[in-house]
One Martini backbone bead per residue (centre of mass of N, CA, C, O) as a GRO file, in nm:
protein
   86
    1UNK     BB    1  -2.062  -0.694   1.957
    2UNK     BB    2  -1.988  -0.874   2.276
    3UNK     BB    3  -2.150  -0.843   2.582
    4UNK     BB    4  -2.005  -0.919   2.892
    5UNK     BB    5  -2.176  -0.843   3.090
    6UNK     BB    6  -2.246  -0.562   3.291
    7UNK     BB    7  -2.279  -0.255   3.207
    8UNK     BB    8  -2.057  -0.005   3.361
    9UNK     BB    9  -2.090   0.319   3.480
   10UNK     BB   10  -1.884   0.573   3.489
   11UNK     BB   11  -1.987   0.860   3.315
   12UNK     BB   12  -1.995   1.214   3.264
   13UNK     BB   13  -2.028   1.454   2.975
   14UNK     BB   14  -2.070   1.800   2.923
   15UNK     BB   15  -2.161   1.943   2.618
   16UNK     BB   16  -2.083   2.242   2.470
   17UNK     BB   17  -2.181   2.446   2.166
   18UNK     BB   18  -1.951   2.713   2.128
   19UNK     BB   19  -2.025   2.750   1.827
   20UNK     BB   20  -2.349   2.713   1.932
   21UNK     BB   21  -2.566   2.803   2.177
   22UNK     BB   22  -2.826   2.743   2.040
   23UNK     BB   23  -2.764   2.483   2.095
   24UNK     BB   24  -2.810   2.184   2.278
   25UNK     BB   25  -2.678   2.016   2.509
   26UNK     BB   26  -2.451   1.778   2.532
   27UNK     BB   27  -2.431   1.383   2.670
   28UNK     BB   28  -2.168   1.209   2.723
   29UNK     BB   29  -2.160   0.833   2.787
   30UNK     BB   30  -1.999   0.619   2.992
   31UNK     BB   31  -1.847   0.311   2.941
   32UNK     BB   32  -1.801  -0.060   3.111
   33UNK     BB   33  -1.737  -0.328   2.877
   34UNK     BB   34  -1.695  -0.633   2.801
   35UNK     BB   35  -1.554  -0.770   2.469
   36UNK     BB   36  -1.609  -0.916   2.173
   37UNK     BB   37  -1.635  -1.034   1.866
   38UNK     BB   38  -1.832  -1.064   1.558
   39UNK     BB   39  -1.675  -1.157   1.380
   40UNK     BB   40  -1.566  -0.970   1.125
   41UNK     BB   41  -1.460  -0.698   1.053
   42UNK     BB   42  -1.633  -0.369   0.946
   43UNK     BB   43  -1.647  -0.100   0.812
   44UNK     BB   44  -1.799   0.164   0.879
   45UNK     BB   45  -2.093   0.308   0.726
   46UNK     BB   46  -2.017   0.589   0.769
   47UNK     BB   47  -1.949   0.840   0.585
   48UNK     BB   48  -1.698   0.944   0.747
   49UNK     BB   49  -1.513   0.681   0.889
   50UNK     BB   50  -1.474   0.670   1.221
   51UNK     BB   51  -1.479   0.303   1.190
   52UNK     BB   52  -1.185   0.101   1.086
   53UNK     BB   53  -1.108  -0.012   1.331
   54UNK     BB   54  -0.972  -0.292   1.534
   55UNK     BB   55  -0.858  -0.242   1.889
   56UNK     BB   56  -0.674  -0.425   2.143
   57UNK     BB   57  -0.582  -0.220   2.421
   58UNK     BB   58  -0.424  -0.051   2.658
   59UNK     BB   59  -0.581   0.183   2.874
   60UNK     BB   60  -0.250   0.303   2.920
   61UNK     BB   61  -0.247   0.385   2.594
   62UNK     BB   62  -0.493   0.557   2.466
   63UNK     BB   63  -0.298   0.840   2.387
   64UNK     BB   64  -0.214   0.687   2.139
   65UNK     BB   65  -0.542   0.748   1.996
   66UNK     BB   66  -0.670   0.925   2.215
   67UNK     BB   67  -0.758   1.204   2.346
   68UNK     BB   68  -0.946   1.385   2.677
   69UNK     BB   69  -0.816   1.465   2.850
   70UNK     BB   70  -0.885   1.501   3.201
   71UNK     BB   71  -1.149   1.338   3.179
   72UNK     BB   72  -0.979   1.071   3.021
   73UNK     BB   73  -0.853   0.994   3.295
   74UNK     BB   74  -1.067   0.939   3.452
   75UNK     BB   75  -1.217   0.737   3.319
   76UNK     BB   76  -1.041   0.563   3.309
   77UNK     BB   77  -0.925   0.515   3.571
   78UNK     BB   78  -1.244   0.385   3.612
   79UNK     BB   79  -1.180   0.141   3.425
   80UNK     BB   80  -0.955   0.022   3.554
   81UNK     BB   81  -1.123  -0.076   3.812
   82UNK     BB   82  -1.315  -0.242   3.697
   83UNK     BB   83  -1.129  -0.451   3.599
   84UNK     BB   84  -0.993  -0.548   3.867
   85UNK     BB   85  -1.355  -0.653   3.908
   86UNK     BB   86  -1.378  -0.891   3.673
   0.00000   0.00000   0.00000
C-alpha cells in the first residue's frame, strides 16, 4: 500500500491478556491514512491468513465486516473526522 498524505494517530487501545495475565500487557495503536494499492493484491504470506483480500469499505460500514465493538466506534467516529479534513 502507498500511503498518501501523512497518517494522523487516532488512539490506542490497552489489550490485556484475560487468558494468560502472565503475559505483558499489550497496546495497539490505531491511525488515520489515506492509501492506494501497489500492484495486483497478492494474499496475506501469514501462515494463518489473516489478509485474504483488499477491500475498500465505506467506514460507516464497518462493522459488516469486523466489530470492534464500543471502541471501535469511538476510532471509527475519528477516523471519519480525518476523513471529513483530507
Amino acid at each position: 500500500m502507498k500511503v498518501i498524505g501523512e497518517p494522523q494517530l487516532i488512539g490506542y487501545q490497552k489489550c490485556a491478556n484475560l487468558s494468560n495475565p502472565e503475559k505483558p500487557v499489550e497496546y495497539q495503536l490505531r491511525y488515520f491514512a489515506k492509501v492506494e494499492p501497489i500492484g495486483e493484491f497478492t494474499p496475506d504470506c501469514d501462515p494463518d491468513g489473516d489478509v485474504t483480500e483488499l477491500l475498500e469499505i465505506d467506514p460507516k460500514d464497518y462493522k459488516k465486516y469486523f466489530d470492534w465493538g464500543e471502541v471501535g466506534d469511538v476510532i471509527i467516529g475519528r477516523a471519519l473526522k480525518f476523513l471529513k479534513n483530507f
